[in-house]
VEXDODREN-562942 format. One record per residue (C-alpha): residue number from 1; residue in three letters; x, y, z. Coordinates in Angstrom, 3 decimals, padded with zeros to 6 digits, m for minus. Layout:
// residues N
ATOM  resi  resn         X         Y         Z
ATOM   NUM   ALA         X         Y         Z
...
END
This chain:
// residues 186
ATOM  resi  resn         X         Y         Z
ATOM     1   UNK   000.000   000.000   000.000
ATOM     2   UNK   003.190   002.506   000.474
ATOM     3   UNK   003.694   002.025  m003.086
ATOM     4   UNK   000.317   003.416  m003.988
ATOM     5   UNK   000.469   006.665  m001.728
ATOM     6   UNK   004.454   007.438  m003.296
ATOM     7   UNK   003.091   007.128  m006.735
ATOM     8   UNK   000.214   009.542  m005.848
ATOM     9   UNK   002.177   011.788  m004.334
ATOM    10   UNK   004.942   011.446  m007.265
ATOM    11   UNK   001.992   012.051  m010.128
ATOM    12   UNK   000.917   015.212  m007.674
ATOM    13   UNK   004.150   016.798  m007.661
ATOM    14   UNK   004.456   015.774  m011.343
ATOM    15   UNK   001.332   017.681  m012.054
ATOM    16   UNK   002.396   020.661  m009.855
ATOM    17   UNK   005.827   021.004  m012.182
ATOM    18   UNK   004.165   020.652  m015.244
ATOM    19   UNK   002.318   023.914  m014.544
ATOM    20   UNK   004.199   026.064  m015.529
ATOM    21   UNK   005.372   024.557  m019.029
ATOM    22   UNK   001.949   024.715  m019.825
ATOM    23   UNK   001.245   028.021  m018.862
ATOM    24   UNK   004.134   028.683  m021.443
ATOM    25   UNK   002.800   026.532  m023.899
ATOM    26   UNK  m000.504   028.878  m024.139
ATOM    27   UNK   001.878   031.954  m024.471
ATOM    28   UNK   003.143   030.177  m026.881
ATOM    29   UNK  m000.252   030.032  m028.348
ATOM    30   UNK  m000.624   033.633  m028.371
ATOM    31   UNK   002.315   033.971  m030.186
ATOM    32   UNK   001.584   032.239  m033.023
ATOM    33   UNK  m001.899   033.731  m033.170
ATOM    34   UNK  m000.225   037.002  m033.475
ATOM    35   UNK   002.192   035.992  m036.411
ATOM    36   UNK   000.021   033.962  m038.474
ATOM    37   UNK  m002.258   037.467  m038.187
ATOM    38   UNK   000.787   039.299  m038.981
ATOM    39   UNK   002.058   036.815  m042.139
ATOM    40   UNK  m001.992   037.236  m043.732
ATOM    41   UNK  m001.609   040.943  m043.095
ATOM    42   UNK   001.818   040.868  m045.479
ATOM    43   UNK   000.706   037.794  m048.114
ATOM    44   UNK  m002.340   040.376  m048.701
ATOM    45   UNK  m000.561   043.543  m048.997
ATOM    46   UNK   002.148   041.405  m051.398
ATOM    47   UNK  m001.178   040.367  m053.348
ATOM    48   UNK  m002.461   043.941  m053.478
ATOM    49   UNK   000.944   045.350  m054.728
ATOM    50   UNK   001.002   042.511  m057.160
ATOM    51   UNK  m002.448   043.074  m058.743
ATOM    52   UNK  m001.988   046.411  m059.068
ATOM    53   UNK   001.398   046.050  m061.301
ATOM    54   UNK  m000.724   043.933  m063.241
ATOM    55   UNK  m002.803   046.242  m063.797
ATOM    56   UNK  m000.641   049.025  m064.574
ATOM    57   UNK   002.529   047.388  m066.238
ATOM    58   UNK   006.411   048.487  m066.432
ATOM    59   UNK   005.257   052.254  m067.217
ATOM    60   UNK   003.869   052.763  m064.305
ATOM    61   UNK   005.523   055.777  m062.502
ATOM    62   UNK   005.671   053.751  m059.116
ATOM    63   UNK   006.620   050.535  m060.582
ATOM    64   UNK   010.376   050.663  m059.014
ATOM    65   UNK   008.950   051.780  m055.499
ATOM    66   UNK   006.115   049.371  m055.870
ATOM    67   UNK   009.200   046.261  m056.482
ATOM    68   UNK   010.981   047.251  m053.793
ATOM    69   UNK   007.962   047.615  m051.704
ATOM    70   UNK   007.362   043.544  m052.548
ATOM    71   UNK   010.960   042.216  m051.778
ATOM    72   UNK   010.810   043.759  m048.163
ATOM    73   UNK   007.145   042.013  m048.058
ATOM    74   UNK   009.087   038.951  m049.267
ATOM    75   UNK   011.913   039.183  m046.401
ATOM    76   UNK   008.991   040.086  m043.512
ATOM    77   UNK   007.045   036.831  m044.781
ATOM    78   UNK   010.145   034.792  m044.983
ATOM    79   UNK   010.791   035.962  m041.294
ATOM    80   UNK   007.458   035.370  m039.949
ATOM    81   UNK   007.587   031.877  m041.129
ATOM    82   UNK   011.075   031.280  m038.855
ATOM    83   UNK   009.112   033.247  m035.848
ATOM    84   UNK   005.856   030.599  m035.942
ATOM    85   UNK   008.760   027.210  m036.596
ATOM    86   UNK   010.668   028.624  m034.017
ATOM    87   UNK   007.586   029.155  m031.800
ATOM    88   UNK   006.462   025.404  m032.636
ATOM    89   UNK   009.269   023.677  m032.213
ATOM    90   UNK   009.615   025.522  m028.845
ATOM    91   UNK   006.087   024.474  m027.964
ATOM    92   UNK   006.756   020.729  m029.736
ATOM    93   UNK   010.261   020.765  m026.953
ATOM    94   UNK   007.656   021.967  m024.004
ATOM    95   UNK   005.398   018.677  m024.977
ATOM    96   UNK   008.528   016.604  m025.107
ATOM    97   UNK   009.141   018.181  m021.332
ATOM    98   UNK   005.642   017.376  m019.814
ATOM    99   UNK   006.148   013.532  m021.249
ATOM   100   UNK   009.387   013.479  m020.414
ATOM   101   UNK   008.495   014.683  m016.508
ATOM   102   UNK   005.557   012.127  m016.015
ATOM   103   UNK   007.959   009.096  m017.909
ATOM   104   UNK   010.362   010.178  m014.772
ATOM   105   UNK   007.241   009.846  m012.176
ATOM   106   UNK   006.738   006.260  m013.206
ATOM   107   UNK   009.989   005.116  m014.144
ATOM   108   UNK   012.891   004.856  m011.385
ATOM   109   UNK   015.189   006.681  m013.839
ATOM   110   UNK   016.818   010.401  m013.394
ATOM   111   UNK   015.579   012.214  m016.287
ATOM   112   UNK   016.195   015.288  m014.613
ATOM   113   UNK   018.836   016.350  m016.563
ATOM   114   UNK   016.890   015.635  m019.817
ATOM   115   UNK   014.058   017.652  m018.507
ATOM   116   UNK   016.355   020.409  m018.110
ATOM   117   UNK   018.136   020.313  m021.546
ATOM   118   UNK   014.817   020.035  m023.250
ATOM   119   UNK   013.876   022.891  m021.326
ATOM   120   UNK   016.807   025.094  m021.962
ATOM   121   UNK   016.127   023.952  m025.561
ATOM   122   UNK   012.499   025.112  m025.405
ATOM   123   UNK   013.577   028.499  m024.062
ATOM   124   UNK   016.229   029.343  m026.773
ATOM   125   UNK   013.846   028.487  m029.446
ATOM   126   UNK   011.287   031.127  m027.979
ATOM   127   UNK   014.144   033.846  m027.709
ATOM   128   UNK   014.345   033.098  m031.684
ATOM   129   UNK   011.360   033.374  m032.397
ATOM   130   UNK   011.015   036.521  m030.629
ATOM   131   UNK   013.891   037.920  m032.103
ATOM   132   UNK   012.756   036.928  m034.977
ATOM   133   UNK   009.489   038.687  m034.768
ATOM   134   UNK   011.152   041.779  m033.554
ATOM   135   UNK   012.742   042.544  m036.872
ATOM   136   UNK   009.910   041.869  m038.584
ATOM   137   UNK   008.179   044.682  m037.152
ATOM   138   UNK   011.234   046.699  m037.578
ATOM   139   UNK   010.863   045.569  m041.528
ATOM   140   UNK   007.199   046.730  m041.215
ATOM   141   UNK   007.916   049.812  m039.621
ATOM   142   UNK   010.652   050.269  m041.790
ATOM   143   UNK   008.497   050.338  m044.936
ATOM   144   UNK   006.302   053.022  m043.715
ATOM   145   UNK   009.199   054.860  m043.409
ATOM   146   UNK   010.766   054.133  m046.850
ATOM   147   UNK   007.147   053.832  m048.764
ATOM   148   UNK   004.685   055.887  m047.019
ATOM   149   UNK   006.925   059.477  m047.665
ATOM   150   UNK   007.239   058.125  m051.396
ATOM   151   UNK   003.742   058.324  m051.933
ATOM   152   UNK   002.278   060.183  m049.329
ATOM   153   UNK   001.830   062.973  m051.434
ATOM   154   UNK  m000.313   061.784  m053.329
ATOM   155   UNK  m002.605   060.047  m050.607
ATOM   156   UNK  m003.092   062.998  m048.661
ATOM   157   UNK  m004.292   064.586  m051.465
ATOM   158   UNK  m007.085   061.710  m052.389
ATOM   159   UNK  m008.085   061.765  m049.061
ATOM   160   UNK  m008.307   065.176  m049.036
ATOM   161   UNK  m010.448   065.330  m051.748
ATOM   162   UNK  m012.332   062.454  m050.689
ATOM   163   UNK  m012.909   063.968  m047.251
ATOM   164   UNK  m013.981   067.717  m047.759
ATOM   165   UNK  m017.457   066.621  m048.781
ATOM   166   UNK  m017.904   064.458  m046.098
ATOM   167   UNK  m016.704   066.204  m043.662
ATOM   168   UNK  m017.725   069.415  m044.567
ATOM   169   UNK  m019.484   070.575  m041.808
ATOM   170   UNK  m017.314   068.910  m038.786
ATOM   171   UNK  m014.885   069.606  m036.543
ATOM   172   UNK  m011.628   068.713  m036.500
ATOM   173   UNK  m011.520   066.404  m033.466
ATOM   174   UNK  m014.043   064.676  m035.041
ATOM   175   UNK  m012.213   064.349  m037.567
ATOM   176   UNK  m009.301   062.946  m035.822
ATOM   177   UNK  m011.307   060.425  m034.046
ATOM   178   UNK  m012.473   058.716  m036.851
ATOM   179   UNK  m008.764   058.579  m038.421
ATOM   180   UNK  m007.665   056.849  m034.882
ATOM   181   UNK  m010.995   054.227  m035.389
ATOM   182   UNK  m009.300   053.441  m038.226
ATOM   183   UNK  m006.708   049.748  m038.320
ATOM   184   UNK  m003.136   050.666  m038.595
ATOM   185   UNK  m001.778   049.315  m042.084
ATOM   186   UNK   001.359   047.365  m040.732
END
């Protein structure tokens, strides 16, 4: 019957370690929510730019900008897609952990070492991934620098014209409110 009670209390303290992994494992989650939102956000704006050359061909006064525009696109998807296998294969390492800590409970062998490499493993993966995700938003802030003053001219002045009607009789700080309603484009 001693046996019994030490393997309960073995799975309990099992249970109570692998808390914490799995807390990680649903930031983990998060993670990856955010970049897959953050790769759709780029593969559209890549289609956009790409439609739109179609439309207009070589001549197009842009067409240089617009290029340029879709190999930075190209390098922020590219790292995006390092960020999420990073981010799984740190989550895949975290799964590996949990097994690897109940295995220990039942078996009589040390895996504590194991459960610490895998661990260390897990953690450096993360840090890549967030690294990883870090210059893509530099990338993405980056091209509002390099692409938004390019054209910005012209935009202000569509939206100018597109606004003075409609906002004709308002205020400004109306005005402003509705242009922070509005989603950022990165």
């Amino acid at each position: 019957m001693p046996s019994v009670e030490s393997h309960v209390f073995d799975i309990t303290r099992v249970i109570s370690l692998a808390i914490a992994p799995v807390f990680l494992l649903s930031a983990i989650g998060t993670i990856i929510n955010a970049l897959t939102g953050r790769l759709a956000r780029a593969v559209d704006r890549r289609r956009a730019i790409e439609e739109r050359l179609e439309e207009r061909g070589a001549e197009y006064v842009h067409h240089d900008a617009m290029l340029a525009e879709l190999q930075l696109l190209a390098r922020r998807i590219t790292l995006v897609l390092w960020a999420i296998g990073a981010a799984v294969f740190s989550a895949l390492l975290i799964c590996i952990l949990i097994a690897t800590a109940f295995l220990g409970a039942f078996t009589s062998l040390d895996l504590s070492r194991t459960v610490a490499i895998v661990f260390l493993a897990a953690v450096v993966a993360l840090t890549l991934c967030l690294v990883l995700f870090m210059r893509e938003v530099f990338l993405a802030v980056s091209a509002i620098d390099e692409f938004g003053i390019h054209l910005s001219g012209r935009r202000v002045a569509r939206m100018k014209a597109t606004a003075a009607p409609k906002y004709a009789n308002a205020n400004t700080a109306s005005i402003a409110a509705t242009r922070a309603e509005s989603p950022p484009s990165v």
